[in-house]
C-alpha positions in Angstrom: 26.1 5.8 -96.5 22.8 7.2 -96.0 19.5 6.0 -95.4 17.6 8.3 -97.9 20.4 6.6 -100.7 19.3 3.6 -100.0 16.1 3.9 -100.4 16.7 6.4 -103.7 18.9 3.1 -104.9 16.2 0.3 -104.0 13.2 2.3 -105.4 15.0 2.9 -108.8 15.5 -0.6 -109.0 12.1 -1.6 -108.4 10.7 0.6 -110.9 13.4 0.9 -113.0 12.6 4.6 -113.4 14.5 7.4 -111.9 11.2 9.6 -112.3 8.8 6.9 -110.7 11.1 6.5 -108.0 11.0 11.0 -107.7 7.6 10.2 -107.4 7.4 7.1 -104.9 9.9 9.0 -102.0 8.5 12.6 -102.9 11.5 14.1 -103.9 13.1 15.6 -107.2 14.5 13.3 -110.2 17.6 15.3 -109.7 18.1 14.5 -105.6 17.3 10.5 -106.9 20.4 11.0 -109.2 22.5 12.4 -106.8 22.0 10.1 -104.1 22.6 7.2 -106.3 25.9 9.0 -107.6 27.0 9.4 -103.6 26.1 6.0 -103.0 28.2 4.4 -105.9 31.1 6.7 -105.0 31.2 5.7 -101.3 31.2 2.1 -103.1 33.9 2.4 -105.3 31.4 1.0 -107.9 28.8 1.6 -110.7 25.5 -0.2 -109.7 23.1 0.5 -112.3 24.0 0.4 -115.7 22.0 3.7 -117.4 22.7 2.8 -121.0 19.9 2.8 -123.3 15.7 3.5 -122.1 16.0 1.0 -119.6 17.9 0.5 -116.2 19.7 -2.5 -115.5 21.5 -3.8 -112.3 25.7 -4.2 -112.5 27.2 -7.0 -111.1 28.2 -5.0 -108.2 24.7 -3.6 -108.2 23.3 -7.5 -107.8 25.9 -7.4 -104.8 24.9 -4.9 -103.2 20.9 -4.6 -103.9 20.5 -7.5 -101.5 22.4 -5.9 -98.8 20.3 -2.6 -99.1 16.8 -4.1 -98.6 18.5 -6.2 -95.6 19.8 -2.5 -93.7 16.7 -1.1 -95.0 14.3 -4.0 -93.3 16.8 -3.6 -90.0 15.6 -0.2 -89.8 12.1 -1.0 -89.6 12.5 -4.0 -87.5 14.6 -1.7 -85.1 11.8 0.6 -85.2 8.7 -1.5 -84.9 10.6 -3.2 -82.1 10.8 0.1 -80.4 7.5 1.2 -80.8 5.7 -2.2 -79.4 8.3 -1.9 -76.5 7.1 1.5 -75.9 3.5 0.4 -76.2 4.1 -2.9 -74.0 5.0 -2.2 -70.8 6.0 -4.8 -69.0 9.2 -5.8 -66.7 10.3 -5.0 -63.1 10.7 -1.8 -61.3 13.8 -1.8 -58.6 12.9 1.3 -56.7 14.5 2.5 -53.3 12.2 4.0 -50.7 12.4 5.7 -47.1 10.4 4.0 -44.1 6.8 5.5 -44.6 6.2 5.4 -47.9 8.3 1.8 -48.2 5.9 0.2 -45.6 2.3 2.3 -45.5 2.1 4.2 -49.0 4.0 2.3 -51.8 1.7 -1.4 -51.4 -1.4 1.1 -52.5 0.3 2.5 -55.1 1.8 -1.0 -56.5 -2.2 -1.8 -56.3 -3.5 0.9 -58.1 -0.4 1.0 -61.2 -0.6 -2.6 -61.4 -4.5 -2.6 -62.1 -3.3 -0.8 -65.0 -0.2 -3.1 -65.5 -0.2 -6.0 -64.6 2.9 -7.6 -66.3 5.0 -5.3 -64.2 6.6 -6.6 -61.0 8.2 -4.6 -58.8 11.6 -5.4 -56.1 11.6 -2.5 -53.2 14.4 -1.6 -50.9 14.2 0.2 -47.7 17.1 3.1 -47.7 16.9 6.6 -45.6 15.9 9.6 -47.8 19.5 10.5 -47.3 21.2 7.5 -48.5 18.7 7.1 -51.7 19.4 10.9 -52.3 23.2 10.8 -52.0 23.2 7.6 -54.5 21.4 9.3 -57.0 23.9 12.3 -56.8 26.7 10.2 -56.7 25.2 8.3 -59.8 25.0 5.0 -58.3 21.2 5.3 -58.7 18.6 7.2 -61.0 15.3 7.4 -58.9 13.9 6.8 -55.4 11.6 8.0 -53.1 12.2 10.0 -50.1 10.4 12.4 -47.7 13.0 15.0 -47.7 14.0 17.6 -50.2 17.9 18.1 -51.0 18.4 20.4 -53.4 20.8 20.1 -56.4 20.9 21.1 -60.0 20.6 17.4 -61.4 17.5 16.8 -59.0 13.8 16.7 -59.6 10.9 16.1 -57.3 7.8 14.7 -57.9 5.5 14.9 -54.5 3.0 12.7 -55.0 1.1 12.5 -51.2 1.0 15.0 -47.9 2.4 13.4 -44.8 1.0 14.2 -41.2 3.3 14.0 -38.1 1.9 13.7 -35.0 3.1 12.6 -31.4 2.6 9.4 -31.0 2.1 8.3 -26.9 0.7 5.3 -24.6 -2.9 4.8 -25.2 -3.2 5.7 -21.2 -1.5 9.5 -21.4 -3.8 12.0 -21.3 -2.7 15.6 -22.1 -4.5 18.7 -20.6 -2.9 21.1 -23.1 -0.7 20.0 -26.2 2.1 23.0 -26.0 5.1 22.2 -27.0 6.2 22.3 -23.2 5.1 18.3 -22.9 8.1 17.7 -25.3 10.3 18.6 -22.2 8.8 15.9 -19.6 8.5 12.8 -22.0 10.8 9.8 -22.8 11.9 10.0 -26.7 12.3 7.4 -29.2 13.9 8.7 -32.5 14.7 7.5 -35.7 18.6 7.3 -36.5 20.2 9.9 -38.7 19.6 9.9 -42.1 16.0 9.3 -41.8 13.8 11.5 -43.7 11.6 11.9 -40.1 13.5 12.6 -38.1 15.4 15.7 -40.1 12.0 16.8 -40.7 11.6 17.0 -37.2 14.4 18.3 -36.3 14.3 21.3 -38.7 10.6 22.0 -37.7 11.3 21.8 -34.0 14.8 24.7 -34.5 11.9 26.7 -36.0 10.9 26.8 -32.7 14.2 26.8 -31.2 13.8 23.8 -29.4 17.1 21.4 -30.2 16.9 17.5 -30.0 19.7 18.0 -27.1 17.1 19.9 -25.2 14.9 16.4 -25.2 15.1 13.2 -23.1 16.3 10.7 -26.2 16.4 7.2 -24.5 16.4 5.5 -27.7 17.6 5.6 -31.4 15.6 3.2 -33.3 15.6 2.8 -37.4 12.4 0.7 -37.4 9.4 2.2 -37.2 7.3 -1.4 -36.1 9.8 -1.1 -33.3 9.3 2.2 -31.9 5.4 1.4 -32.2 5.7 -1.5 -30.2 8.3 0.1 -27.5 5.1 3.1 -27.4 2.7 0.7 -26.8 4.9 -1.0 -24.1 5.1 2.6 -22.2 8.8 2.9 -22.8 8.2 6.4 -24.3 6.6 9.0 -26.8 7.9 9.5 -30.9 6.6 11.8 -33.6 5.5 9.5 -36.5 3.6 9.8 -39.4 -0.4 9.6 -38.4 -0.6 6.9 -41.4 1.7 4.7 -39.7 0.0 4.0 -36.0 -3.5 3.9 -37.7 -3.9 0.1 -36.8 -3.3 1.1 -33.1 -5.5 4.1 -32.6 -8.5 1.8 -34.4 -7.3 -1.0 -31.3 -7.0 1.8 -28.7 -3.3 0.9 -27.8 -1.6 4.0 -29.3 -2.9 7.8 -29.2 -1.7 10.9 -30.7 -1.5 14.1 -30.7 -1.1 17.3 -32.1 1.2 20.0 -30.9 0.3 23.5 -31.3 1.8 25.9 -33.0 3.8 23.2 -34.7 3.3 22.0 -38.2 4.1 18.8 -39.1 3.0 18.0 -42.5 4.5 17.0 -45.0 5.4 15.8 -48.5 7.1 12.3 -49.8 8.5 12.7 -53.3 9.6 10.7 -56.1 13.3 12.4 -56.6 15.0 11.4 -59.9 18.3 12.8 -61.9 16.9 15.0 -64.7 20.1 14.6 -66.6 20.0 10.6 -66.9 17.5 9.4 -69.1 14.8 6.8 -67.4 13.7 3.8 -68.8 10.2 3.7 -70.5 9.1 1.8 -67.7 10.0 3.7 -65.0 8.9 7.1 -67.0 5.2 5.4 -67.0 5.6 4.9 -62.9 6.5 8.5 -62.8 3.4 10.0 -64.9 1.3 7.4 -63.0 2.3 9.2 -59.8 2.0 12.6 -60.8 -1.5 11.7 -61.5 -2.1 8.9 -58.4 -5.2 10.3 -56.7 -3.3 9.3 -53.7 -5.5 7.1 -50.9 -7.8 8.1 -48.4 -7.5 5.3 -45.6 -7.1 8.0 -42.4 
């Protein structure tokens, strides 16, 4: 049972006129006829009765005339209800993000997409770029964002701000010269594996073949407010996004620096699977970012 026999059927009756109804749907008196004949032998039954210049309903046509405009009116229901979801958007947004973007990016970008929508709500959870990416491989999650790249077929990446490293010290050190040779005398706070920073590091720091064994790593820390406050205390030195220790250059209790020869940017990405289909919600976060100015607050 088709659509397009239904309404053949239903206009028919209405007009009572196989030609009117040609007219009504744009199709040929011949294709009205035919669909009518399918639908009554799907049916089992005769539904109009064609006897004489006029076109009655059957019994069975009286049945089943009031079940037609009720599939027919649950199509357009189904459809209009579509549509105004599409056009409403509305609802929460449960989205997994690494350390940097989680606690310095994301809040600006909740403010700017929620200017824009404000029924939405969002409910964010701090993983490392490698958990979120291994979850959405594995299936257990669709989208996150990250500030590494793993690449795989069913991934996508959407980088939506640059990232700046820098080395972040004790407001009192002072460095003559910023070669990579200070890395060798310093006390090291890292992040713990997994984290987005510190594999960026790593692989920008074999580029120079210098190897985290080759470093004096007193402590492996997974929160960044941590290592901030054991940096401020003296304890040691950690490379950290420049967006991150802001606050503490402004109050003079943190400085950073540069390394030369040693680039440290970087991107943070929305990552999604390509193959699963993303809610309409979540597809109008993901155009909103590939079009977020991003935020100038450095």
């Amino acid at each position: 049972m088709e659509f397009n026999q239904l309404e053949s059927f239903i206009s028919v009756v209405k007009h009572k006129s196989f030609s009117k109804a040609a007219r009504e749907l744009f199709l040929t008196q011949p294709s009205i006829s035919n669909n009518i004949q399918n639908l009554e032998k799907e049916l089992g039954a005769v539904l109009l009765d064609r006897k004489g210049k006029t076109i009655a309903l059957t019994d069975s046509g009286k049945i089943f005339y009031r079940y037609a405009l009720e599939l027919i009116n649950t199509r357009e229901q189904a459809i209009h209800s579509i549509k105004d979801h599409l056009n409403k958007i509305e609802g929460k947004i449960e989205l997994k993000a690494s350390s940097i973007p989680e606690q310095y990016i994301l809040p600006y970008i909740i403010k700017d997409f929620t200017k824009i929508y404000p029924k939405v709500t969002f409910s964010v959870i701090h993983k490392n770029s490698m958990d979120i990416i291994d979850d959405i491989l594995i299936g257990k999650e669709s989208f996150g964002i990250v500030g590494i790249k793993c690449e795989a077929k069913m991934l996508e990446y959407i980088n939506f701000y640059q990232d700046e490293l820098v080395l972040a010290t004790p407001y009192e050190k002072e460095y003559p010269k910023t070669s990579s040779n200070i890395l060798f005398s310093e006390n090291f706070i890292f992040r713990k594996e997994g984290s987005g920073t510190r594999l960026f590091i790593e692989e920008r720091l074999s580029e120079k073949n210098i190897s985290l064994e080759d470093l004096n790593i007193i402590s492996i820390i997974d929160s960044n407010e941590m290592i901030k406050k054991m940096i401020e205390l003296s304890l040691g030195v950690s490379f950290i996004s420049k967006i991150a220790i802001k606050d503490q250059e402004t109050l003079k209790i943190i400085k950073s620096y540069k390394i030369e020869g040693l680039d440290l940017t970087r991107d943070f990405y929305f990552v999604y699977n390509k193959n699963r289909t993303l809610s309409p919600l979540v597809e109008t976060f993901k155009d909103f970012l590939l079009n977020w100015p991003g935020l100038d607050i450095i």
